[in-house]
FIPAFI-382148 format. One line per 8 residues: number of its first residue (from 1); their letters; for each residue x, y, z of C-alpha. Coordinates in nm, 4 decimals. Layout:
<recs>
NUM> a> X Y Z | ...
</recs>
This chain:
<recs>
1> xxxxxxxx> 7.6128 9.9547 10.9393 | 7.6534 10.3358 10.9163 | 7.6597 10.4360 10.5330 | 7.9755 10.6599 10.6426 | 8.1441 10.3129 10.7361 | 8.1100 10.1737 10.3682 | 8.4338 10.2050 10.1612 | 8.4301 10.3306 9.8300
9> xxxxxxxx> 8.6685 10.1570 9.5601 | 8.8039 10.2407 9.2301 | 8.9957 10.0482 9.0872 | 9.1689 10.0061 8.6990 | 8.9796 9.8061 8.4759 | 9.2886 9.7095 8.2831 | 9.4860 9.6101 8.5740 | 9.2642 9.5482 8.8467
17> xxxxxxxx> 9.4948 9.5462 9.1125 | 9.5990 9.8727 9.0696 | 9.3843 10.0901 9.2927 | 9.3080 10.4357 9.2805 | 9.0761 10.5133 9.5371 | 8.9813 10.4039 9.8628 | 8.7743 10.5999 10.1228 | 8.4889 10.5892 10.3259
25> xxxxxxxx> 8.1698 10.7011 10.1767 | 8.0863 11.0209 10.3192 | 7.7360 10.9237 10.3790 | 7.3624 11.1379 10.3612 | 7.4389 11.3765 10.6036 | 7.7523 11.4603 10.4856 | 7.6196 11.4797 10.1352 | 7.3025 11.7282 10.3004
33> xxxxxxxx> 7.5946 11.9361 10.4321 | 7.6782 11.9687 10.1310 | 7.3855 12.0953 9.9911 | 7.3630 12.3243 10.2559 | 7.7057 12.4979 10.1604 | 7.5726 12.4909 9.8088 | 7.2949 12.6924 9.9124 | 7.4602 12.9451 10.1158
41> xxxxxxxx> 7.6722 13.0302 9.8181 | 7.4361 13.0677 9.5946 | 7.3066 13.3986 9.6331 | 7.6736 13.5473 9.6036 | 7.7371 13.3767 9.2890 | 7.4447 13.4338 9.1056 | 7.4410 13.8472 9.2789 | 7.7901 13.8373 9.1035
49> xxxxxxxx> 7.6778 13.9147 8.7865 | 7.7723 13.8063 8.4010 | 8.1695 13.8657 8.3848 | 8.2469 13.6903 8.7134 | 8.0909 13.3996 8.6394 | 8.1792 13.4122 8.2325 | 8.5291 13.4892 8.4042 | 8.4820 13.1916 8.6150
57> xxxxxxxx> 8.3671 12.9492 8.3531 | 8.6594 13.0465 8.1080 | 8.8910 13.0188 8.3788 | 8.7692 12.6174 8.4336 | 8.8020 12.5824 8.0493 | 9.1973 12.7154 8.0652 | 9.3220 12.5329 8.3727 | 9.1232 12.1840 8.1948
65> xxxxxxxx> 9.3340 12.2789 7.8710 | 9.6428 12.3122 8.0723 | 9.5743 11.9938 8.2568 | 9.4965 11.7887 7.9155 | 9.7365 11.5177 7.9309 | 9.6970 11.4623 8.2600 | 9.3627 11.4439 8.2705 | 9.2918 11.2208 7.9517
73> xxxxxxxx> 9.6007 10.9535 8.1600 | 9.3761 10.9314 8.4202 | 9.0683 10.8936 8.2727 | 9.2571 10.5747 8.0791 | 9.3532 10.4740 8.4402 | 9.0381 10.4657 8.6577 | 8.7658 10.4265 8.3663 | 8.9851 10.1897 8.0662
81> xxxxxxxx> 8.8949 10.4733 7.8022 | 9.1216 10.4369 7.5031 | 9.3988 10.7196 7.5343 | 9.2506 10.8721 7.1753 | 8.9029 10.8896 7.2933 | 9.0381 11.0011 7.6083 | 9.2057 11.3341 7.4825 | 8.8914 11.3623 7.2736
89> xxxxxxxx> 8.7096 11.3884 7.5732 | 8.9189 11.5838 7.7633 | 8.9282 11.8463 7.4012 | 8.5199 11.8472 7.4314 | 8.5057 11.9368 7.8007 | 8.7354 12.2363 7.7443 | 8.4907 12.3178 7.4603 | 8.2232 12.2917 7.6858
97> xxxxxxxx> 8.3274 12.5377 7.9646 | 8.4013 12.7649 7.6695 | 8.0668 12.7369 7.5616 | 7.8901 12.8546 7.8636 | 8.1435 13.0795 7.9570 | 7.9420 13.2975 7.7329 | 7.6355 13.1984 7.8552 | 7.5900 13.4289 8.1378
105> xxxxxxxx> 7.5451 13.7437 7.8641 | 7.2602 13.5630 7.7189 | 6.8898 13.7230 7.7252 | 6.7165 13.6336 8.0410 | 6.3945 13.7338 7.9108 | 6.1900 13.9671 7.7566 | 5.9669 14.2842 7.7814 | 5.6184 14.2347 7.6158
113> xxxxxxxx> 5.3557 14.5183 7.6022 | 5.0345 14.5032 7.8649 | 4.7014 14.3758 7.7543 | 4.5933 14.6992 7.8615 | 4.6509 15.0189 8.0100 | 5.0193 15.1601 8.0710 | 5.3177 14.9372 8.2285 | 5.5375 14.6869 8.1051
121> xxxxxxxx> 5.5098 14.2779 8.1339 | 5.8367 14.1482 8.2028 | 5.9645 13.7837 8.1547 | 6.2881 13.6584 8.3238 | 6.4661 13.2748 8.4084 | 6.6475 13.3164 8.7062 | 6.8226 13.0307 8.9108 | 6.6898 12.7367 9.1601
129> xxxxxxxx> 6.9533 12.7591 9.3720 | 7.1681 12.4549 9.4383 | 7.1487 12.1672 9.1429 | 7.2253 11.7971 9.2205 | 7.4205 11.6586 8.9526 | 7.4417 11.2364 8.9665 | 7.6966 11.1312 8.6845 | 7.8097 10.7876 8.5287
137> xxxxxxxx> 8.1435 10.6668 8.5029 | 8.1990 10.6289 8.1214 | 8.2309 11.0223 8.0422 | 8.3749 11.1402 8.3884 | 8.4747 11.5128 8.2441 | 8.2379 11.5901 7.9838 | 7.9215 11.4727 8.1569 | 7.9725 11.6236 8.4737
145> xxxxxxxx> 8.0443 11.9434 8.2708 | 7.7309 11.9874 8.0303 | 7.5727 11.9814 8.3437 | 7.7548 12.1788 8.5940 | 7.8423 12.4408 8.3567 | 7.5252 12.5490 8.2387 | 7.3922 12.5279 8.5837 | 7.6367 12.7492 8.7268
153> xxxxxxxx> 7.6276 13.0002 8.4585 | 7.2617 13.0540 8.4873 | 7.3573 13.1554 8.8671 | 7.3038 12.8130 9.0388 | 7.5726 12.6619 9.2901 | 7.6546 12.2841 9.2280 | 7.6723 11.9653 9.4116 | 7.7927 11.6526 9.2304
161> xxxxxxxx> 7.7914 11.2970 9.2963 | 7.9782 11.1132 9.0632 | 8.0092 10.6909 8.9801 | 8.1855 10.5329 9.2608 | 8.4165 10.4493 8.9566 | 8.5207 10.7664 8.8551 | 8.6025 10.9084 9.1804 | 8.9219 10.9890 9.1112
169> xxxxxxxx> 8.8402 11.1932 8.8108 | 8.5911 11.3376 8.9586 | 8.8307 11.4355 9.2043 | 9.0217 11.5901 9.0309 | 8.8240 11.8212 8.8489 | 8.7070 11.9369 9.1643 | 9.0420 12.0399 9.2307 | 9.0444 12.2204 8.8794
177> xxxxxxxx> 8.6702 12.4088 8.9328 | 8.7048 12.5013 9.3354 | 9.0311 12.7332 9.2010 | 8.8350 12.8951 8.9510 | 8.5327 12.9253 9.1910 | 8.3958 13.0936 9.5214 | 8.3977 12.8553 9.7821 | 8.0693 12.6225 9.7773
185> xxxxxxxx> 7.9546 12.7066 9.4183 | 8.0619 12.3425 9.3221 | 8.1435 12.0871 9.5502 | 8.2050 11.6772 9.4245 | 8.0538 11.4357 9.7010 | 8.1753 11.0675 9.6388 | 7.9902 10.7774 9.6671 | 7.6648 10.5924 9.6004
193> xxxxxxxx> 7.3485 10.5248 9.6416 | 7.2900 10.6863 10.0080 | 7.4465 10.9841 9.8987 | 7.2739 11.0128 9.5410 | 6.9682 10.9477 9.7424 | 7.0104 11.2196 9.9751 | 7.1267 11.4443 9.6403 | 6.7940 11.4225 9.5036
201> xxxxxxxx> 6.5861 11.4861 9.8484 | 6.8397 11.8111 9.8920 | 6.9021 12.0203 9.5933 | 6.6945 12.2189 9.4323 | 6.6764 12.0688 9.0924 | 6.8160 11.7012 8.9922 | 7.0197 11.6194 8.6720 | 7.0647 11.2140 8.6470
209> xxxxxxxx> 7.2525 10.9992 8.3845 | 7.2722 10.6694 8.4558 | 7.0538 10.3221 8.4344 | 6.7021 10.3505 8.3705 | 6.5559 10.1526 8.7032 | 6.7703 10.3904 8.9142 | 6.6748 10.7097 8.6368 | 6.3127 10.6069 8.7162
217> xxxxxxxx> 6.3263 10.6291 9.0609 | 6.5038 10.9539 9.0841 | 6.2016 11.1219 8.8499 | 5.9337 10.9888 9.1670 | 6.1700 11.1472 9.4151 | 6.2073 11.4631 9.2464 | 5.8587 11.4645 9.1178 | 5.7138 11.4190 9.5073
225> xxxxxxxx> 5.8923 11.6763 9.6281 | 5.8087 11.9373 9.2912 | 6.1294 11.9733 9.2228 | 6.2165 11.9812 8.8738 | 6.4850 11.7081 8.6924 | 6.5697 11.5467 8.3833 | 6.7138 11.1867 8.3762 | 6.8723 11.0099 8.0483
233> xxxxxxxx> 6.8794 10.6539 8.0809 | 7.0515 10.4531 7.7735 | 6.9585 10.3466 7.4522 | 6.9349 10.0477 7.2257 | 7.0207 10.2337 6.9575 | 7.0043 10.0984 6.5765 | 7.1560 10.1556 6.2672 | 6.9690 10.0976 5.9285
241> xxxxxxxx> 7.1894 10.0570 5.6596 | 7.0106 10.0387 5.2608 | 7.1273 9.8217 5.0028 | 7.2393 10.1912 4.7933 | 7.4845 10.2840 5.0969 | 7.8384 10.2129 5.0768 | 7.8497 9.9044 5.2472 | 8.2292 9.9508 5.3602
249> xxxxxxxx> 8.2004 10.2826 5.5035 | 7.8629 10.2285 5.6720 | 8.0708 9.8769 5.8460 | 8.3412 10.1381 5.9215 | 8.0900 10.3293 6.1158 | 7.8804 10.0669 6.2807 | 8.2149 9.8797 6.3815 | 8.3235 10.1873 6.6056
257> xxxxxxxx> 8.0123 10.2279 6.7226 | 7.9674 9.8797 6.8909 | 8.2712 9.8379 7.0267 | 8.5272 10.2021 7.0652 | 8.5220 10.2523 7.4185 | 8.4149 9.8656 7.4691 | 8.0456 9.9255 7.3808 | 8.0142 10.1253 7.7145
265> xxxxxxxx> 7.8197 10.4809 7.5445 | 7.4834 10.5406 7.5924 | 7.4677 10.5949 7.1942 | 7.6733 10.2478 7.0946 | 7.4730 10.0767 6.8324 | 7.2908 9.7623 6.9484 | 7.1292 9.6420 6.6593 | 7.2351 9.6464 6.2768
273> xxxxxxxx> 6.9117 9.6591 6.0680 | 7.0425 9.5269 5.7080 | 6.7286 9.6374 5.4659 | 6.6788 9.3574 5.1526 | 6.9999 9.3116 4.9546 | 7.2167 9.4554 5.1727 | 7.2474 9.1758 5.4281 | 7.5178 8.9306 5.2479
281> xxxxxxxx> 7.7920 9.1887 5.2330 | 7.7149 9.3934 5.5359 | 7.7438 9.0817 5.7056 | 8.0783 8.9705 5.5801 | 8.2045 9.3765 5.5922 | 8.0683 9.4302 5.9178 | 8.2367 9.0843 6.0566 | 8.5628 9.2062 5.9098
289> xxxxxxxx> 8.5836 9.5486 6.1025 | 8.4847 9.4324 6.3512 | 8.8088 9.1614 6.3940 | 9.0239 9.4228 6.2483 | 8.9533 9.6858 6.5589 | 9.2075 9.6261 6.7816 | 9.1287 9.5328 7.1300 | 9.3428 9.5615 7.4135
297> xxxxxxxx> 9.5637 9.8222 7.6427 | 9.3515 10.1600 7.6438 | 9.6884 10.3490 7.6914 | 9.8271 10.2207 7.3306 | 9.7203 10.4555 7.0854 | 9.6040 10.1957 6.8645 | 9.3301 10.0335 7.0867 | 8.9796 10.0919 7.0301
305> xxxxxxxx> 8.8057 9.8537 7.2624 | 8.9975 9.8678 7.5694 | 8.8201 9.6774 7.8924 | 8.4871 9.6827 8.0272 | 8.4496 9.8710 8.3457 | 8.4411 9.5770 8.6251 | 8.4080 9.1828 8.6277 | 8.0174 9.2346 8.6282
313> xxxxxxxx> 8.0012 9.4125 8.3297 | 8.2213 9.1506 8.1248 | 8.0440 8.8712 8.2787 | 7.6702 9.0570 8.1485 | 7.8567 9.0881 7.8190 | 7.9184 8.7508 7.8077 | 7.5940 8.6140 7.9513 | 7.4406 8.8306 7.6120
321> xxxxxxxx> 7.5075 8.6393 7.3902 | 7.5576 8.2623 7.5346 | 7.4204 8.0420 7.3020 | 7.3907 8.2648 6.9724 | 7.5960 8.1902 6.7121 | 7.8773 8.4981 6.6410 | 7.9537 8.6022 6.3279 | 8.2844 8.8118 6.4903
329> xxxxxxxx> 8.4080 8.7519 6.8127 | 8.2465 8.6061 7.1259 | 8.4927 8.5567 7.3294 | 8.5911 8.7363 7.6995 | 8.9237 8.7123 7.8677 | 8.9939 8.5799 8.2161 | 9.2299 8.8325 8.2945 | 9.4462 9.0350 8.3976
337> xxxxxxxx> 9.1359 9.2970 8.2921 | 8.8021 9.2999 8.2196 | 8.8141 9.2843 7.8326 | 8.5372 9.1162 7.5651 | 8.6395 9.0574 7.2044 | 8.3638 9.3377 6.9999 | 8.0975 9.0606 6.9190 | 7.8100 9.0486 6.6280
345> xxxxxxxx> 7.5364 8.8010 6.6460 | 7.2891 8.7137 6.3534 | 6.9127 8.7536 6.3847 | 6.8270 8.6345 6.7780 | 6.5297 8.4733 6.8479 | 6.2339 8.7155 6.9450 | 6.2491 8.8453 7.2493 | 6.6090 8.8058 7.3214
353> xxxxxxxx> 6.7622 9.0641 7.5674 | 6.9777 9.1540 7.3070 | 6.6342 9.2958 7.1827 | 6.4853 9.4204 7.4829 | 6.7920 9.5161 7.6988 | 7.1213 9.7883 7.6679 | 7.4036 9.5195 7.7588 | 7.6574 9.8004 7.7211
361> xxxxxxxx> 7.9032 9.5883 7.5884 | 8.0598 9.5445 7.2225 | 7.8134 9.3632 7.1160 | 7.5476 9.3310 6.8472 | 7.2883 9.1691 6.6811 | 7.2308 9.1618 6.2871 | 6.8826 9.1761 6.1448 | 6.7164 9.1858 5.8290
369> xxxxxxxx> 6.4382 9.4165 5.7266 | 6.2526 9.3388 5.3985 | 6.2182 9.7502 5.2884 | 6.2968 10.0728 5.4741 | 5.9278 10.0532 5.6517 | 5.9837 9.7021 5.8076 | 6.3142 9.8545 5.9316 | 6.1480 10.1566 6.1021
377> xxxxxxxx> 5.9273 9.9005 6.2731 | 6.2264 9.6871 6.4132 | 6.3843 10.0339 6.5624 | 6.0675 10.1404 6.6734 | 6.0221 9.8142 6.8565 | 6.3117 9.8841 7.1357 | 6.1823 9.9926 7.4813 | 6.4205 10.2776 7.4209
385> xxxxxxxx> 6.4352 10.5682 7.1768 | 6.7600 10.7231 7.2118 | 6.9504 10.7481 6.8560 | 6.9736 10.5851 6.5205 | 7.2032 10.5897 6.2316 | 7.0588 10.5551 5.8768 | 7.3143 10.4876 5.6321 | 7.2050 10.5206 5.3046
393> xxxxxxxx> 7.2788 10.7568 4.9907 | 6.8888 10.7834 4.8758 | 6.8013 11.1266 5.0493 | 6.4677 11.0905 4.9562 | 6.4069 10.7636 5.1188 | 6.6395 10.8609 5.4415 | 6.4157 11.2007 5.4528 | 6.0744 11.0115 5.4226
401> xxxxxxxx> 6.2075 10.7672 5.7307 | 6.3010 11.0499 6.0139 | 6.0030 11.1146 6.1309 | 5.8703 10.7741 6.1716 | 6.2043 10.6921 6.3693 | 6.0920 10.7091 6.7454 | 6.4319 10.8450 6.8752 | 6.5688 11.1748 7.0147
409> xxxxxxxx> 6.8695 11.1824 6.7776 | 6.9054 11.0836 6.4031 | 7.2277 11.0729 6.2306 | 7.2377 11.0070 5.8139 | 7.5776 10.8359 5.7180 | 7.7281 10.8729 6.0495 | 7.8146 10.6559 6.3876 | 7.5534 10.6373 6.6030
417> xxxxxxxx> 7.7712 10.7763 6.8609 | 7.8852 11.1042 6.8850 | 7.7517 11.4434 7.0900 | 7.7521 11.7674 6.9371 | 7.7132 11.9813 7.2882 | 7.5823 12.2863 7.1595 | 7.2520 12.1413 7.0408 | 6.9886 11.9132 7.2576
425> xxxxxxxx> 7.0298 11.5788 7.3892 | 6.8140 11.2836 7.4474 | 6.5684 11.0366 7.3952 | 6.1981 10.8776 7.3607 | 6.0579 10.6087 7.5707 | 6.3008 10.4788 7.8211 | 6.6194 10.6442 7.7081 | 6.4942 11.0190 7.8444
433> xxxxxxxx> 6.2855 11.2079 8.0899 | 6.2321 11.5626 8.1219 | 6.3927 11.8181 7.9218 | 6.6658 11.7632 7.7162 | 7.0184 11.8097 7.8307 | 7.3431 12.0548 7.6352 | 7.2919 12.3524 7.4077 | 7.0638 12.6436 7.4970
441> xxxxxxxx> 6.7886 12.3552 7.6301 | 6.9773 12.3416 7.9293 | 7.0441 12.6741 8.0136 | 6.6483 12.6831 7.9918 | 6.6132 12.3813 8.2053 | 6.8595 12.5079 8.5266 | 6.6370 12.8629 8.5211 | 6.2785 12.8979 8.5751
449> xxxxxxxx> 6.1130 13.1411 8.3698 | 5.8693 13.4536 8.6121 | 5.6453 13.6646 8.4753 | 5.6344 14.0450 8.6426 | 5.3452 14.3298 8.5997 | 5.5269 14.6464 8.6361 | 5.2506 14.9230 8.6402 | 5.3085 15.2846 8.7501
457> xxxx> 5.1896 15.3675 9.1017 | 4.9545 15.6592 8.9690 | 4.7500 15.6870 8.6531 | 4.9282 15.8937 8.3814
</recs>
C-alpha cells in the first residue's frame, strides 16, 4: 500500500470517540518536498539579518499569547493534558519564543590574534540549512518550540513532523508561525514513521524526542549520512528521599511527579528510593498523596492525572504492575477513556521492568536503600540517566551525592519534573544522545562553528 494511502488519526483520549483528525499521511515524497521548500528559503531567512528574524520570533511569541486559551483547550482535547498544566504549557512556549527572539543579536564568534605575522583569525557558527524536527505528543507546543525556535533564529528554515497524536496541535501552531514567517522557513508535515524516516534522510540536521529504539535508530541514520543530531529518549528517573527530609513535602513532590499529566513526562519519577528510617512514613505519606490526587476529566481544573494517551498505553500501564502488590491504586478503567488510578508498588523483584523499563504511566515502585551510597547505586543501576530528585535537608550529604548520580539533571527538594528552558537539557546512558537540547546549548548545536584566516594580500 502507498504510505500516502495510510490515514492518520487523532483522536481524544478522554472521550475516544471524539475525533479530531483524520487525513491521509502525506507520505516520503511529500515530506522530501518539503525539505526542499525548506531549503530554498533558507538563504533568505538567514540573509535577513538579526531584527527580522528577532521580529519574527517575537511576533510567534505574541500571536501564541493571544491564542492562550485556545491553545491550552486543545491541547486538553487531542493529548488529555490537565487544563492547569495545559495553560502552563502554553505560558512556557510563549516564554520560549521570547527567549530566542533575542537570540539572533547574540555573538556569532570571535576574532583571535594570528600565531604569526599580520591578519586576523576569525571564528563564526553559521546555519545548516533546513533542520528536521521529530516531536512527541505529550508537550505538543513547548517541544516543538525549544527546537524550532532556536533553529530558526540561528538562520535555519524548519521542517517538523510531529506525533500522529498531536496533529492537530501541531496544526495549529503552524497556522500561528507561517503568519509570522516567510513562506517555507517552517513547515509541519503530519504523520509517521515514513515521513520521520524521510525527515532524517532530508534535512540538514535532525532533532528527535521520542522512544529510545526509534531515538537509536535515528542517531545511525543521521550518523551515516554525517549529518549532525541529538535525540532524548526517556528516563527512569528516581527520587531519593533521607530520613532528615520532610517526609510530607518530599510525598507532595514525588506524588505529582508520578502521576500529573498521568505519568506521561519524560522526567516522571519511576522509582522512590526511601534511605534507612525513612521508609515507614514515606510509605504511608506517599500512599496518601497519591489517593488524594484527583484523577479524572483533564478539562476540570482540579484533575491532575487525566487519561493516558491511547488504549495501548493504559493496557502497558496495567501490564506493569500485574501481580505486585500496590500500596495506592492499581486499578485502570474500562472506559469511556483511557485512565489508570496513579499506582505505587513496594520493592519488585530484581529485574522487574518496572526496574529496567520507562512504562510512562503513574506508576511507581518503592525501594529501600540502607545509606545515601546504596541509594546512588540503585539510581545508578537504571539503563537510563535522565534526572533525579534528592530530597533531603543535609546539604552536606545531598552535595557529596551529585556527582556520583549518573543523570543529566539533579534537582534538591524539588519534583523530578520540571524544565527550566533557558539552561541545558538531557541525559546519560539511554535517556540522551548528542548535545543537549534549550538554553544557549542549542543555539550552539543548530550552528556550526568555521574558522577563517584573513591575511592582507601584500606584506605591510
Amino acid at each position: 500500500m502507498n504510505a500516502a494511502a495510510l490515514s492518520l488519526i487523532s483522536r481524544n483520549p478522554a472521550d475516544p470517540d471524539d475525533v479530531l483528525v483524520r487525513i491521509a499521511s502525506p507520505g516520503a515524497f511529500a515530506t522530501a518536498d518539503a525539505v526542499e521548500r525548506a531549503r530554498a528559503a533558507q538563504p533568505g531567512w538567514s540573509a535577513a539579518g538579526a531584527a527580522a528574524r528577532s521580529a519574527a520570533l517575537g511576533a510567534v511569541a505574541a500571536a501564541i499569547d493571544a491564542a492562550a486559551d485556545e491553545l491550552a483547550a486543545l491541547a486538553v482535547r487531542e493529548v488529555g493534558k490537565p487544563l492547569a498544566e495545559a495553560r502552563a504549557e502554553v505560558a512556557r512556549t510563549v516564554a520560549i519564543w521570547r527567549y530566542y527572539a533575542q537570540a539572533p543579536y547574540e555573538p556569532v564568534g570571535a576574532v583571535h590574534e594570528p600565531a604569526a605575522g599580520e591578519g586576523l583569525l576569525l571564528s563564526r557558527r553559521r546555519p545548516y540549512g533546513v533542520a528536521g524536527l521529530i516531536t512527541p505528543w505529550n508537550f505538543p507546543y513547548a517541544i516543538p518550540s525549544w527546537k524550532a525556535a532556536p533553529a530558526l533564529a540561528v538562520g535555519n528554515t524548519v521542517v517538523l513532523k510531529p506525533a500522529p497524536e498531536a496533529t492537530a496541535c501541531a496544526r495549529r501552531l503552524d497556522g500561528i508561525v507561517q503568519r509570522a514567517l516567510p513562506a517555507g522557513a517552517f513547515t509541519v508535515i503530519p504523520g509517521g514513521a515514513a515521513e520521520g524516516n524521510a525527515l532524517v534522510h532530508a534535512a540538514d540536521i535532525i532533532s528527535f524526542t521520542g522512544s529510545t529504539a526509534v531515538g537509536r535508530a535515528v542517531a545511525r541514520a543521521a550518523a551515516a549520512r554525517g549529518i549532525p543530531a541529538q535525540a532524548e529518549m526517556g528516563g527512569l528517573n528516581a527520587a531519593i528521599v533521607l530520613p532528615d527530609a520532610d517526609i510530607e513535602q518530599a510525598a507532595a513532590h514525588i506524588a505529582v511527579s508520578i502521576a500529573g499529566y498521568a505519568g506521561q513526562k519524560c522526567t516522571a519519577t519511576s522509582r522512590v528510593i526511601a534511605v534507612g528510617a525513612a521508609l515507614a512514613p514515606l510509605r504511608e505519606a506517599l500512599s496518601e498523596a497519591l489517593k488524594a490526587l484527583v484523577v479524572g476529566d483533564p478539562a476540570d481544573p482540579a484533575t491532575v492525572c487525566g487519561p493516558l494517551i491511547g488504549e495501548h498505553a493504559r493496557d502497558k500501564v496495567a501490564e506493569a504492575w500485574r501481580g505486585l502488590a500496590a500500596l495506592a491504586g492499581g486499578t485502570v478503567s474500562e472506559g469511556p477513556g483511557w485512565y489508570a488510578a496513579p499506582t505505587l508498588v513496594e520493592q519488585p523483584p530484581p529485574g522487574h521492568r518496572l526496574l529496567r523499563e520507562e512504562v510512562f504511566g503513574p506508576v511507581a515502585a518503592l525501594l529501600s536503600a540502607d545509606d545515601l551510597a546504596h541509594a546512588v547505586r540503585i539510581t545508578n543501576s537504571a539503563p537510563y540517566g535522565l534526572v533525579t530528585s534528592v530530597h533531603t535537608t543535609d546539604w552536606d550529604a545531598a552535595i557529596g551525592g551529585l556527582d556520583r548520580i549518573d543523570t543529566g539533571m539533579i534537582r534538591i527538594n524539588a519534583p523530578s519534573t520540571g524544565v527550566d528552558f533557558h539552561l541545558p537539557f538531557g541525559g546519560a546512558k539511554a535517556s540522551s544522545h548528542g548535545p543537549r537540547e534549550q538554553g544557549r546549548a542549542a543555539l550552539e548545536f543548530f550552528s556550526s562553528s568555521r574558522t577563517y584566516a584573513l591575511s592582507p594580500a601584500k606584506a605591510m
